[in-house]
TORSE-424767 format. One line per field, with one value per residue (C-alpha): residue number from 1; residue in three letters; x, y, z negated. Coordinates in pm, 1 decimal. Example, Ala and Ser with C-alpha at 12.3 -4.5 7.8 and 13.67 -1.06 7.14 Angstrom:
BEGIN
nr: 1|2
rest: Ala|Ser
u: 1230.0|1367.0
v: -450.0|-106.0
w: -780.0|-714.0
end
This chain:
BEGIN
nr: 1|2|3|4|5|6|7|8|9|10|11|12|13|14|15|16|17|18|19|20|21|22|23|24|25|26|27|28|29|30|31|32|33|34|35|36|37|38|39|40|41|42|43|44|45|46|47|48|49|50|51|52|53|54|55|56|57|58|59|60|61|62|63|64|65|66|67|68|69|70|71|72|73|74|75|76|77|78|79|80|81|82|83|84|85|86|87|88|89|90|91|92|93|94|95|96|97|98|99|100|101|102|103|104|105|106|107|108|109|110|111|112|113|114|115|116|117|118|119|120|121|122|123|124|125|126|127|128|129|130|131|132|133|134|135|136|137|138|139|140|141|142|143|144|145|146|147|148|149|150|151|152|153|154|155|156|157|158|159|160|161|162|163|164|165|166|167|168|169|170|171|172|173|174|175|176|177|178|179|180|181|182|183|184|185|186|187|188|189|190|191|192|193|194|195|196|197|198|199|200|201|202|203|204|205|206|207|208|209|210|211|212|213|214|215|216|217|218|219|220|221|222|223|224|225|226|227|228|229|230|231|232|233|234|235|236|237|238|239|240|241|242|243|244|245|246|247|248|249|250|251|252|253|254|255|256|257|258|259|260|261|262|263|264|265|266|267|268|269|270|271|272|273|274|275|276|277|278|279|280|281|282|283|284|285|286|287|288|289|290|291|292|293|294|295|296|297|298|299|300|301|302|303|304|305|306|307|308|309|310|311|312|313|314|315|316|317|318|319|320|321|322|323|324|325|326|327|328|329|330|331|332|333|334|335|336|337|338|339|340|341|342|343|344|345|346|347|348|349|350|351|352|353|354|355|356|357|358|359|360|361|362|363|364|365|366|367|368|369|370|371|372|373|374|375|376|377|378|379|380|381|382|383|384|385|386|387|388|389|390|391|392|393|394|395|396|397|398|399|400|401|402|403|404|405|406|407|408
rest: Unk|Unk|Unk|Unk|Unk|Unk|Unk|Unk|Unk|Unk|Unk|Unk|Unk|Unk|Unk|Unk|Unk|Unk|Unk|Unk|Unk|Unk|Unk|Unk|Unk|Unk|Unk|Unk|Unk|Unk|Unk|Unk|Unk|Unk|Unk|Unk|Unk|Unk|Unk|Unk|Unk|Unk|Unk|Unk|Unk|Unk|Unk|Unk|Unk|Unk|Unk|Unk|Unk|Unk|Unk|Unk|Unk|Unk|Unk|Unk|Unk|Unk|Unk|Unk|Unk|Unk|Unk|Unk|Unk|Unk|Unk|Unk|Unk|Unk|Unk|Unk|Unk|Unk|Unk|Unk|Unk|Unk|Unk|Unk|Unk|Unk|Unk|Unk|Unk|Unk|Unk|Unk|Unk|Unk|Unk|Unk|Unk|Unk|Unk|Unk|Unk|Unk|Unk|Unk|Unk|Unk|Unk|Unk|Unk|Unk|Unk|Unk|Unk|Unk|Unk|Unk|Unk|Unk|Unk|Unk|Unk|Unk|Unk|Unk|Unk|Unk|Unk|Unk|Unk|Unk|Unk|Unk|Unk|Unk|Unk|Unk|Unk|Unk|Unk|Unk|Unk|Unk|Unk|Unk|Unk|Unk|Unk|Unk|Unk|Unk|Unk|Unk|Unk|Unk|Unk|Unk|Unk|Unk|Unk|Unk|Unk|Unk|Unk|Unk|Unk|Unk|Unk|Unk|Unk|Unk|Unk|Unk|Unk|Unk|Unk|Unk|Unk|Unk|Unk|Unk|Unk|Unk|Unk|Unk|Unk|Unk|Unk|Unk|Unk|Unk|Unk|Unk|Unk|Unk|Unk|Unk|Unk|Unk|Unk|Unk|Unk|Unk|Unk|Unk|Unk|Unk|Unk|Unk|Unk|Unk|Unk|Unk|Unk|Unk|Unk|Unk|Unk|Unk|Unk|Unk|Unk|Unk|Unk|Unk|Unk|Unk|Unk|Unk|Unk|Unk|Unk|Unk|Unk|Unk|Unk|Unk|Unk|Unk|Unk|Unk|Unk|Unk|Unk|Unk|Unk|Unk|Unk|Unk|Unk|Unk|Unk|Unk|Unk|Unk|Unk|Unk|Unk|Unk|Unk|Unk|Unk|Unk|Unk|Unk|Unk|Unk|Unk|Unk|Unk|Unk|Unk|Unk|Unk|Unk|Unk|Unk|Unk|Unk|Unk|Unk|Unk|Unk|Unk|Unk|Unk|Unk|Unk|Unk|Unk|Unk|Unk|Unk|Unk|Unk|Unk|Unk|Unk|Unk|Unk|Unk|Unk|Unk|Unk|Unk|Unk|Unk|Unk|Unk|Unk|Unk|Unk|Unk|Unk|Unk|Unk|Unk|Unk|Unk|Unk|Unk|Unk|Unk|Unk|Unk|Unk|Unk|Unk|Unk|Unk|Unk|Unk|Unk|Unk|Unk|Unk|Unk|Unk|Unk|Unk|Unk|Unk|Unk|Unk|Unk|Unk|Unk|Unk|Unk|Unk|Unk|Unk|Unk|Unk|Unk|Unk|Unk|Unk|Unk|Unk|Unk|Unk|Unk|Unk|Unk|Unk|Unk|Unk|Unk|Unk|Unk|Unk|Unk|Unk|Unk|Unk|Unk|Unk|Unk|Unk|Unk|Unk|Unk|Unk|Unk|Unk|Unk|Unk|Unk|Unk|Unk|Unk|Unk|Unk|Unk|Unk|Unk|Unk|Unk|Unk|Unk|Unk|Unk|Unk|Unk|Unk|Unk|Unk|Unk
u: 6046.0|6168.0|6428.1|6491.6|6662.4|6744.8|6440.8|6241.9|6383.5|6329.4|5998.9|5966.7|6136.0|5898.9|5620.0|5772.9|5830.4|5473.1|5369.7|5579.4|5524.9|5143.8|5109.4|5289.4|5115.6|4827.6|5047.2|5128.6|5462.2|5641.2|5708.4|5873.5|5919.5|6071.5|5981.6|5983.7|5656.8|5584.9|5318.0|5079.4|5023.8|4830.0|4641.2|4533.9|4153.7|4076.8|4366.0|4193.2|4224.9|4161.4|4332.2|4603.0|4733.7|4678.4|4788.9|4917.3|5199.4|5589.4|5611.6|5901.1|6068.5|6371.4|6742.6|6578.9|6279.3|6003.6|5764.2|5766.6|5616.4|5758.5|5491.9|5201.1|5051.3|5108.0|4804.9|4833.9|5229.9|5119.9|4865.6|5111.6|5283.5|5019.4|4874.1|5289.6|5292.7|4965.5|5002.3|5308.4|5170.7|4883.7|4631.8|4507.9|4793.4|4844.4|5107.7|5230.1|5469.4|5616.4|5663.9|5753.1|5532.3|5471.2|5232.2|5265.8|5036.2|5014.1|5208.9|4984.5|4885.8|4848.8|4961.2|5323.9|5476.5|5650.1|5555.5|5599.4|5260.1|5198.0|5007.2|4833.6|4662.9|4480.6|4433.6|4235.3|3968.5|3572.5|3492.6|3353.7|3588.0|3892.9|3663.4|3656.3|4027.5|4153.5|3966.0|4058.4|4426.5|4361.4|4194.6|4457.1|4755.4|4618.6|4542.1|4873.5|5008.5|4828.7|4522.5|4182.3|3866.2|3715.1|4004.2|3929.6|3591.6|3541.3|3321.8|3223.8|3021.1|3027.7|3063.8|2809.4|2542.7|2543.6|2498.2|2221.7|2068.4|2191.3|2004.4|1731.8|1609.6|1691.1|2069.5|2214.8|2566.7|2753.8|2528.2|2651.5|2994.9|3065.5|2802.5|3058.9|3344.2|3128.6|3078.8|3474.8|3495.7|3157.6|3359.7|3604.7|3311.2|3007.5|2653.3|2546.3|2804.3|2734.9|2359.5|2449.6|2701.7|2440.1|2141.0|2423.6|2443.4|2116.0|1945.5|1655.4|1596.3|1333.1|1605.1|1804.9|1629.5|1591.4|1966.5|1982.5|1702.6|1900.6|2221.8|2076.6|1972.4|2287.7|2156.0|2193.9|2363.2|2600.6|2755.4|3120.9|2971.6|2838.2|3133.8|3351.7|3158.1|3166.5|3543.6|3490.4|3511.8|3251.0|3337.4|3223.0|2964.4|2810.9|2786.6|2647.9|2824.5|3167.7|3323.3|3629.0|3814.0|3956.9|3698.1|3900.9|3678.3|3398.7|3257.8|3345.0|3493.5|3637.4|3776.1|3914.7|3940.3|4025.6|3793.7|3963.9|3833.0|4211.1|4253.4|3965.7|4043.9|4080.8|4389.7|4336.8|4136.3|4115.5|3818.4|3784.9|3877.2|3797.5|3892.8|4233.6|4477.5|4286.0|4425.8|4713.5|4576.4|4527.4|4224.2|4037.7|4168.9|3991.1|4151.6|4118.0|4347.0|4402.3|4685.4|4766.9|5023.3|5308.1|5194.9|4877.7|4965.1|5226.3|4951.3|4749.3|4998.2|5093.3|4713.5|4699.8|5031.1|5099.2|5457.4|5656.2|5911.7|6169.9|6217.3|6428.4|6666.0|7029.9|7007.9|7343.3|7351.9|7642.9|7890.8|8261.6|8427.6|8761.7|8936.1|9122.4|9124.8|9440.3|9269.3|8983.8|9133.6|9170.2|8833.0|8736.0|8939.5|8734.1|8408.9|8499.6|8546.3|8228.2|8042.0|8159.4|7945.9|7643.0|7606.9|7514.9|7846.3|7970.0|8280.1|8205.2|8463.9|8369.2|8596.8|8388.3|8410.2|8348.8|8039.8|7905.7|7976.2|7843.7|7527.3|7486.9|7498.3|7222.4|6998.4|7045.3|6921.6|7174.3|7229.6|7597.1|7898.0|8226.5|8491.8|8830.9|9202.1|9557.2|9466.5|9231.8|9451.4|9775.6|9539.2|9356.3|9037.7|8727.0|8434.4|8106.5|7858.9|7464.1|7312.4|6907.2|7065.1|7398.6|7557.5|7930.9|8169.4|8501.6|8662.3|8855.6|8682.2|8606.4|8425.3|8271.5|8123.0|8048.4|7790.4|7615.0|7538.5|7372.8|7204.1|7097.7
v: -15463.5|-15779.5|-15931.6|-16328.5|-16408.9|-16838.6|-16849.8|-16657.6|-16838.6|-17188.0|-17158.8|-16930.6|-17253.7|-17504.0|-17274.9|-17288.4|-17611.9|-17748.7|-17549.3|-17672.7|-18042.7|-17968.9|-17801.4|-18104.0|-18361.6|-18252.3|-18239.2|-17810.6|-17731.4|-17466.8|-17122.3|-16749.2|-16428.0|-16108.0|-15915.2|-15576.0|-15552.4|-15264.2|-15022.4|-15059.1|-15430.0|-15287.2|-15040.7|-15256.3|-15327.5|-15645.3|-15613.4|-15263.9|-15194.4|-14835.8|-14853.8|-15098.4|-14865.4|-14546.2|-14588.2|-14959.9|-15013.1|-14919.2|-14758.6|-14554.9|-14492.5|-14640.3|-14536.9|-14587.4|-14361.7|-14640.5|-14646.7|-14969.1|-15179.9|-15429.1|-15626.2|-15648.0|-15997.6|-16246.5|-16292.0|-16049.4|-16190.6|-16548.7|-16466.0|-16239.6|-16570.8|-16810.2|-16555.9|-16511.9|-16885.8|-16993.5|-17180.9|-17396.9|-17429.8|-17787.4|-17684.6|-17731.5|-17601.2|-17650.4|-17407.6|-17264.4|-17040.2|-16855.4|-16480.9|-16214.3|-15924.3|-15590.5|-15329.9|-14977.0|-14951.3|-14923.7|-15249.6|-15394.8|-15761.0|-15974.8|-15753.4|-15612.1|-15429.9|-15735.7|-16091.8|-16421.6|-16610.8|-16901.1|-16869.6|-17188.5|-17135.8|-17378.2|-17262.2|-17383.3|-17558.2|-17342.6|-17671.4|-17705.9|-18001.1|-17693.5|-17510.5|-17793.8|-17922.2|-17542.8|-17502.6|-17900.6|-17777.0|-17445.1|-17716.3|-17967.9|-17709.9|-17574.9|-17976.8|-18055.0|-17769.3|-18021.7|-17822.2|-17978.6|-17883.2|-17671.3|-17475.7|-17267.5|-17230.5|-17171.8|-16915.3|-16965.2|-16695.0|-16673.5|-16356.7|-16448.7|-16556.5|-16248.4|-16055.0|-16256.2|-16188.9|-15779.3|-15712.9|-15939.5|-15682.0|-15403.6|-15296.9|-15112.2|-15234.8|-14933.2|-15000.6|-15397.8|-15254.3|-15006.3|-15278.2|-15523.1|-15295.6|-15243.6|-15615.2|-15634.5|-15358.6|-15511.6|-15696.8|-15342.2|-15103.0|-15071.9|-15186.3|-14838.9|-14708.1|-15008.9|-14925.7|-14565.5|-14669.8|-14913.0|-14635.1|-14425.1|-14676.7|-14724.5|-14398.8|-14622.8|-14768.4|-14999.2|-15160.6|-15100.0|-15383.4|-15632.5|-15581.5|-15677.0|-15969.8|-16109.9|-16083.4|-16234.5|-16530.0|-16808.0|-17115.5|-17237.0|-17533.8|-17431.5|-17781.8|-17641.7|-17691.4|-18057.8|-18169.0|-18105.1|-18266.5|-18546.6|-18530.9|-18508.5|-18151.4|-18028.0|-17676.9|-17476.3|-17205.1|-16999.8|-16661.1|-16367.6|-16105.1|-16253.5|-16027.4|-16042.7|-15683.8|-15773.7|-15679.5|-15988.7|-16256.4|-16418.9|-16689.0|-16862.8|-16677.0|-16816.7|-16748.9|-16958.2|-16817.2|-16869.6|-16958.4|-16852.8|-16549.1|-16453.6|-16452.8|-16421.2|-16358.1|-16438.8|-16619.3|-16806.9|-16605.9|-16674.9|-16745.7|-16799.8|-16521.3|-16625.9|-16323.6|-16217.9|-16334.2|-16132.5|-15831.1|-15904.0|-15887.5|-16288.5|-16529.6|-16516.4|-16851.9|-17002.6|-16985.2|-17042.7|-16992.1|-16851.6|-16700.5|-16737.6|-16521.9|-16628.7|-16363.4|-16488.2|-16853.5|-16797.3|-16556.2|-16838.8|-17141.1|-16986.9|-16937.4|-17299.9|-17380.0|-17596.2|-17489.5|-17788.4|-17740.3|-17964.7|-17676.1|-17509.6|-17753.6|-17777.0|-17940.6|-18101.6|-18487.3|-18462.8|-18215.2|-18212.7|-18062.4|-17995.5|-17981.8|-17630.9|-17418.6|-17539.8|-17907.7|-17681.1|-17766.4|-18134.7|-18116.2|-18003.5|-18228.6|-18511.0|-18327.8|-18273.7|-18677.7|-18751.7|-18518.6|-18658.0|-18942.5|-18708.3|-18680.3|-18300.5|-18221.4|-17916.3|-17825.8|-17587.1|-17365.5|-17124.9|-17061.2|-17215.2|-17518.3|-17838.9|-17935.6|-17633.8|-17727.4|-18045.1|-17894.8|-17663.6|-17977.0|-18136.7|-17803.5|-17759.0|-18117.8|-18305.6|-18652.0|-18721.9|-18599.7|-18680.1|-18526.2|-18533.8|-18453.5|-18504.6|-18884.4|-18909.3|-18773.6|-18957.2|-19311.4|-19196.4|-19350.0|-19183.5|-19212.1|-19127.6|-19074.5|-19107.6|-18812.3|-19003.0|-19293.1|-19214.0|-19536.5|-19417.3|-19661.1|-19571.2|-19654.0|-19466.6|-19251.9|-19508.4|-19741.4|-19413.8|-19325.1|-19719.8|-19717.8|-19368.9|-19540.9|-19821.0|-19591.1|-19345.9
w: -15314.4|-15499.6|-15659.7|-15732.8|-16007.2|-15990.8|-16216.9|-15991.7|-15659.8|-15828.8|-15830.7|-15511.3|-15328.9|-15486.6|-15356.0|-14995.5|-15026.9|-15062.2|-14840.2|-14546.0|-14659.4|-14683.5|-14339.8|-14178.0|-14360.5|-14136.4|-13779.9|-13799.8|-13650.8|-13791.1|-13591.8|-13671.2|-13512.4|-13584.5|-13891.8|-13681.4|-13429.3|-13179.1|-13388.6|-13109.5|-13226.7|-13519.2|-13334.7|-13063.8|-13045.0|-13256.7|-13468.1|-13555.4|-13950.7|-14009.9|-14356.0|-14274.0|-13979.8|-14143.9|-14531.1|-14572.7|-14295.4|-14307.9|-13954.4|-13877.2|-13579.3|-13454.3|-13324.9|-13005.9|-13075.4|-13018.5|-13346.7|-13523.7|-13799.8|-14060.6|-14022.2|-14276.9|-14162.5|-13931.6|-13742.9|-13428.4|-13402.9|-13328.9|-13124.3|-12919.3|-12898.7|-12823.3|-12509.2|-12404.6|-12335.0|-12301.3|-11971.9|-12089.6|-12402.0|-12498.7|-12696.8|-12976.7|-13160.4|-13476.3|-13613.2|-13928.9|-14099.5|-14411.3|-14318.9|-14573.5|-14525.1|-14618.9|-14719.6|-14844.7|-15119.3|-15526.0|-15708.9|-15937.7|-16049.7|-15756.9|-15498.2|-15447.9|-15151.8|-15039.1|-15034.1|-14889.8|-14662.9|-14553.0|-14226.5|-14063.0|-13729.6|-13518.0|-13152.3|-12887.8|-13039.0|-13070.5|-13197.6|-13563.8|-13655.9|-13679.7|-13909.4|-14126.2|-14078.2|-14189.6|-14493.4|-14560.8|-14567.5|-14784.7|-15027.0|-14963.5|-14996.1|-15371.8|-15480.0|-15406.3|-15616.2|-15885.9|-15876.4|-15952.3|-15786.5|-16071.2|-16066.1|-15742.9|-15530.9|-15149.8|-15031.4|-14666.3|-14452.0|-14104.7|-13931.2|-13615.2|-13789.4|-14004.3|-13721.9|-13623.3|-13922.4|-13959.5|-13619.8|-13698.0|-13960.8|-13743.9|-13865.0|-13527.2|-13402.9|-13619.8|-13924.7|-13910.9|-13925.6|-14173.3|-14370.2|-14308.3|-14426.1|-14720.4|-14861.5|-14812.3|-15092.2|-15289.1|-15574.4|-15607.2|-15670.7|-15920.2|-15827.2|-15848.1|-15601.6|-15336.7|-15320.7|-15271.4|-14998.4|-14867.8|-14852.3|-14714.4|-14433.6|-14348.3|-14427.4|-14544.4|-14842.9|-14727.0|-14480.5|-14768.7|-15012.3|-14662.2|-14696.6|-15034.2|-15032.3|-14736.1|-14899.6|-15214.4|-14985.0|-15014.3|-15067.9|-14717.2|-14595.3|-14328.6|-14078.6|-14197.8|-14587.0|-14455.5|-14313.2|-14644.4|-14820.2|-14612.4|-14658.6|-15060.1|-15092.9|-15262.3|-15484.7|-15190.6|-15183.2|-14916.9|-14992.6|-14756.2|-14881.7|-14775.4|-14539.5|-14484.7|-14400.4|-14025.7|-13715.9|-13528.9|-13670.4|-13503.5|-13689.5|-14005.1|-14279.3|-14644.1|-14943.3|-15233.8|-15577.9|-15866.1|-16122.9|-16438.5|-16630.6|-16677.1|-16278.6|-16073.8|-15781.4|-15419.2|-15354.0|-14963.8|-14700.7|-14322.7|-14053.3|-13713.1|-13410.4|-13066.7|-12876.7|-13012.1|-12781.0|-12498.3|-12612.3|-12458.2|-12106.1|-12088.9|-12158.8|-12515.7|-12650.9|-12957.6|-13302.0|-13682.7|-13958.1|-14340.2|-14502.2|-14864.3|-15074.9|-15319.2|-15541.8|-15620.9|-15593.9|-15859.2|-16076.2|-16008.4|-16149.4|-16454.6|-16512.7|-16500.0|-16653.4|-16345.2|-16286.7|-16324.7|-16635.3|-16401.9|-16172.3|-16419.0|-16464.1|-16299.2|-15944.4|-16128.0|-16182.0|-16348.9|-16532.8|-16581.9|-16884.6|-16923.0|-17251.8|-17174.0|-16906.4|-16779.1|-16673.9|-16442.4|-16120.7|-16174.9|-16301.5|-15957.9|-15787.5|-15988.8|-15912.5|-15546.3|-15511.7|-15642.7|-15476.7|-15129.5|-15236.8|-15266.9|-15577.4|-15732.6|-15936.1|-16140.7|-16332.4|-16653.9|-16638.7|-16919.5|-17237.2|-17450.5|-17694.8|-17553.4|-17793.9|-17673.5|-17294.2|-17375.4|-17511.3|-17195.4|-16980.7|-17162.3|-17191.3|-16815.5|-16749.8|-16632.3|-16664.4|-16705.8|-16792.5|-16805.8|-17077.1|-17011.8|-17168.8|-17112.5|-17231.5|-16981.7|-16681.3|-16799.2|-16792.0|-16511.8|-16718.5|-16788.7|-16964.6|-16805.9|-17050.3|-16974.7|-17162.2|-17201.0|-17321.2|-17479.1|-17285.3|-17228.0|-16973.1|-16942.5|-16575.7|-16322.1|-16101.8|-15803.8|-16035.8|-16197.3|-15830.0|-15804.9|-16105.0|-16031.4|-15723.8|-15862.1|-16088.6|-15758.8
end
């Protein structure tokens, strides 16, 4: 599991917060839900995941005996949600959210036991215009973590048509699944070992190569491709062997990665499922969505070097220093009035010298600072000093709060 040092939660919080201000730029409300789930939500049919269930879940059982899961994505939970209310609710939804997750399996770059998601869902909408509008917000989300297009790439498949084409050449409904499971894993394993999986499959190597000349096959077109581009978005591919490890999906299916050497690798994945909510005894309702880690997105940023250096600065406007440690709680009581005016205000208390308090200040990033002595409390003046400029006005306090105000 993880721990956040204020480094670490700087930049965890800049990550949460573009991705709340991106998800309701485009109209997605935000939702949550326990991070404990019945184990039966995992098992269920269409949330089936052989390896998820079996090796990758923290199930236990609790005081009360029932067996449950910290949950290891979000997707069954909000559609739990979605079929709970569905007649109160107006559809199309547009919903999002920021679970932490987890999954029992081996830490290594890009994946940890425990991690943050954001999760957008649209439901009640088969139409291809919520195809489109997710994968505009995946795109939208990583541009407006100052991304630029040849950065990332987005792989579209879609998970119907591929079985159009699996049958077509004669794959039977078992062979188009563990085929599917297969192309999940194709980018893990060797070439070699895939065609021996794939021969494995089909116990014919004839079907075999139709397998492999179809899969080589991606220069098509697909309407979800045509209406991105419409919208300007144009580093999309379509590639067959997207699969996509959930059995839920039904239709389209994407990916984004990244495209440098140092980090290739998938970093947004989500597609359409049509039927999921009917597993809990109500009506199939229509849905889309995508999910995209923190751990990735942060492997990701420092790839890019697109973590802003201003996250690491002091959320402090403005520092109070003491001479001696005596003069700390009229330093607060200075700090405290100016920080009823909204201002960000600390008091260094440390032992320190003040040049080296004053230094600290400036390192941190903030932007003024007021030094004070027995002078300065006996004349109840003080100078406030502007630490870009070096401008230094000495007043009391009210006039103090007066100027940072016009400065605001």
């Amino acid at each position: 599991m993880r721990d956040f040092y204020p480094e670490d939660s700087v930049v965890q919080q800049h990550i949460f917060n573009t991705w709340a201000k991106t998800a309701e730029s485009f109209g997605f409300e935000r939702y949550d839900a326990s991070i404990l789930e019945p184990a039966d939500l995992y098992k269920a049919k269409g949330a089936e995941n052989e390896e998820l269930v079996n090796e990758q879940t923290y199930t236990f059982l609790d005081r009360g005996n029932r067996e449950v899961t910290l949950r290891p994505e979000m997707t069954p939970t909000v559609a739990r949600l979605v079929a709970k209310k569905a007649r109160e609710l107006s559809f199309p939804l547009r919903w999002y959210s920021i679970p932490n997750l987890f999954r029992y399996e081996r830490p290594q770059k890009g994946r940890l036991r425990e991690h943050w998601q954001l999760n957008c869902d649209i439901f009640g909408s088969d139409h291809i215009a919520a195809d489109i509008e997710i994968i505009s917000l995946a795109y939208q989300t990583m541009i407006n973590f100052g991304a630029t297009p040849d950065m990332f790439e987005i792989k579209i498949n879609d998970r119907a048509m591929m079985h159009r084409l699996y049958t077509a050449i004669g794959l039977s409904e078992e062979m188009v699944a563990e085929l599917t499971k297969l192309n999940d894993r194709k980018n893990k394993i060797s070439e070699e070992d895939y065609q021996t999986k794939l021969n494995d499959i089909t116990k014919d190597e004839v079907l075999s190569e139709e397998v492999n000349l179809l899969l080589g096959k991606s220069d098509e077109q697909t309407d979800v491709m045509v209406g991105l581009a419409e919208l300007g978005i144009n580093n999309v591919v379509f590639d067959k062997t997207l699969a996509r490890g959930f059995d839920y999906y039904t239709g389209t299916i994407f990916e984004i990665f990244d495209t440098s050497l140092e980090n290739n690798r998938a970093l947004i994945g989500g597609g359409r499922y049509d039927n999921l909510t009917s597993m809990f005894d109500g009506d199939p309702i229509p849905g889309i969505g995508f999910g995209m880690g923190d751990v990735t997105l942060r492997d990701f940023l420092e790839t890019h070097d697109l973590i802003p250096e201003s996250l690491f600065k002091s959320s402090a406007v403005l520092v109070v220093i003491p001479e001696t440690a005596e003069q700390n709680l009229f330093a607060q009581g200075i700090a405290k009035r100016i920080r009823l005016s909204g201002h960000y205000v600390y008091v260094d208390i440390g032992t320190q010298k003040v040049d080296k308090k004053k230094a600290r200040a400036k390192n941190k990033g903030a932007k003024y600072l007021i030094t004070f002595g027995e002078a300065e409390i006996s004349s109840e003046q003080f100078t406030l000093k502007n630490l870009e400029t070096d401008q230094e006005n000495r007043d009391n306090i009210e006039t103090i709060i007066s100027r940072l105000e016009e400065v605001r």
